[in-house]
C-alpha positions as CSV (number, residue, x, y, z in Angstrom):
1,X,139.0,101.9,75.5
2,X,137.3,102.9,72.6
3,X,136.5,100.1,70.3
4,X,138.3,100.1,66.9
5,X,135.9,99.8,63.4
6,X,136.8,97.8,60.2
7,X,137.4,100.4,57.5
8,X,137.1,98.3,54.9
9,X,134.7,95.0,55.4
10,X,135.5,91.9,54.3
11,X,133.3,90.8,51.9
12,X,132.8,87.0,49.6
13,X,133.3,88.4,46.5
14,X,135.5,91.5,44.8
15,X,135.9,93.4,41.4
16,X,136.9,90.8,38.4
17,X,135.1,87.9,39.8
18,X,132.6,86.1,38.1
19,X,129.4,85.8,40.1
20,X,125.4,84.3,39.6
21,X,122.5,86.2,41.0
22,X,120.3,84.2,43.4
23,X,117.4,86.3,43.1
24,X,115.4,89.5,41.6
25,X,114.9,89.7,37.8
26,X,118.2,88.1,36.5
27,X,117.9,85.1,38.5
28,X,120.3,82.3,37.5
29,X,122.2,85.0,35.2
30,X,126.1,85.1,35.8
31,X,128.2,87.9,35.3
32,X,131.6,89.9,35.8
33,X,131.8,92.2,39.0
34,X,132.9,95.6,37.3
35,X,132.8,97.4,40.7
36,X,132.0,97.1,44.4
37,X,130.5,99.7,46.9
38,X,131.8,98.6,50.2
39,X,129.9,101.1,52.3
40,X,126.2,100.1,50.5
41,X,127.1,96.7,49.9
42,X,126.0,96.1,46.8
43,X,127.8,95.2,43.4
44,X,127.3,96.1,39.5
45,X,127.6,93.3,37.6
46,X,128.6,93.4,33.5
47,X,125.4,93.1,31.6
48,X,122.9,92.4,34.4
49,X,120.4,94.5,36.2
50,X,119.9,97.0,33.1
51,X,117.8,100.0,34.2
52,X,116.6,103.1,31.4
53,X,118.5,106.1,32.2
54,X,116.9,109.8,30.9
55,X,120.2,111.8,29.8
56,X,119.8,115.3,29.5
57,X,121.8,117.3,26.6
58,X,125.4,118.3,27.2
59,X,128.1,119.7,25.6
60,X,129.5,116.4,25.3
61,X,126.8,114.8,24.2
62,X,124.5,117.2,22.9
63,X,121.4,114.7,21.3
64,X,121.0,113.6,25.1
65,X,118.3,110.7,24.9
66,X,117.8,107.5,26.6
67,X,120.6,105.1,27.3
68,X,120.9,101.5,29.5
69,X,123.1,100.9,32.0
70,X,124.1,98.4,35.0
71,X,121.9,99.2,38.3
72,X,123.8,98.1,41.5
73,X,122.9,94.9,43.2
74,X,123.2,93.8,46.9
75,X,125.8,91.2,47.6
76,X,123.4,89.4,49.6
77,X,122.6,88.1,46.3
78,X,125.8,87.2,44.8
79,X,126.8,83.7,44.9
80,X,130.8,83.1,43.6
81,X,131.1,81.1,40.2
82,X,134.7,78.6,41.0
83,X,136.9,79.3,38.1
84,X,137.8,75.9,38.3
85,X,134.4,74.0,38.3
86,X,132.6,76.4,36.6
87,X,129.8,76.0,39.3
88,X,128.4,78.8,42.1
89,X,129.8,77.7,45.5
90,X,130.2,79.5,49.0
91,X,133.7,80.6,50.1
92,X,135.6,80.7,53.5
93,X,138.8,82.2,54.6
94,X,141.9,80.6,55.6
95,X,145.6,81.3,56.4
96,X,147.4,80.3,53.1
97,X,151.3,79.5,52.5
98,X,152.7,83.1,52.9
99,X,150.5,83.6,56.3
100,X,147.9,85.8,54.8
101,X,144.1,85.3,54.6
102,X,142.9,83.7,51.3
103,X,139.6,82.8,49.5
104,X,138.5,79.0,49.8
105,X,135.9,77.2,47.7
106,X,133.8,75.3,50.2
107,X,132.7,72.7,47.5
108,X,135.7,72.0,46.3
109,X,138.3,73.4,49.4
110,X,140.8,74.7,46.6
111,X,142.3,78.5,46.6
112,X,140.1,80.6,44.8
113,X,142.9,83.2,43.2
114,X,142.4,86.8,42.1
C-alpha cells in the first residue's frame, strides 16, 4: 500500500497570530503573520523583514520607482507571542472539549484561540 502524504502540514503558528523573530536582522521584533506559505515554510510578517523592491512603470502605476515591502521569513524562526501573557512561548497540540486538535501554550498550558 502506497503510503498517504499530509496535504496541508501542520505548522506552530498561522495567519493573524502575533509572533517574535528569534533570529536574522529583526531579532527580538514582534509582529502580525499577514500570510503563510505552507509548501516553503516560511511566513511574512507585518512590518518586519523590509526588502527594496525596483518597480517598473505600468499602466497602473506609471512613475514606477522604488517601493518597500515584507520579505518572507522561515517559520523556523517564529516563536508564538501568548495573547494572554504577552510573552513568546512554545505550543503543543491537544484534544480539546469538542474532540478536535487545539493549540496549547506550553508556559502557561491554556488554549491558545484563533
Amino acid at each position: 500500500m502506497e503510503r498517504k502524504k499530509n496535504k496541508q502540514p501542520k505548522l506552530h503558528i498561522k495567519r493573524g497570530d502575533t509572533v517574535k523573530v528569534l533570529s536574522g536582522d529583526d531579532k527580538g521584533k514582534s509582529g502580525k503573520i499577514l500570510s503563510v506559505d505552507l509548501e516553503k515554510r516560511k511566513a511574512i510578517v507585518e512590518g518586519l523583514n523590509m526588502v527594496t523592491k525596483h518597480v517598473k512603470p505600468t499602466a497602473a502605476n506609471p512613475q514606477g520607482g522604488i517601493e518597500k515591502k515584507e520579505a518572507a521569513i522561515h517559520i523556523s524562526n517564529l516563536m508564538l507571542i501568548d495573547p494572554k501573557t504577552g510573552e513568546a512561548t512554545r505550543t503543543g497540540r491537544k484534544l480539546g472539549e469538542n474532540g478536535k486538535l487545539v493549540r496549547y501554550s506550553k508556559k502557561t498550558g491554556e488554549v491558545i484561540n484563533g
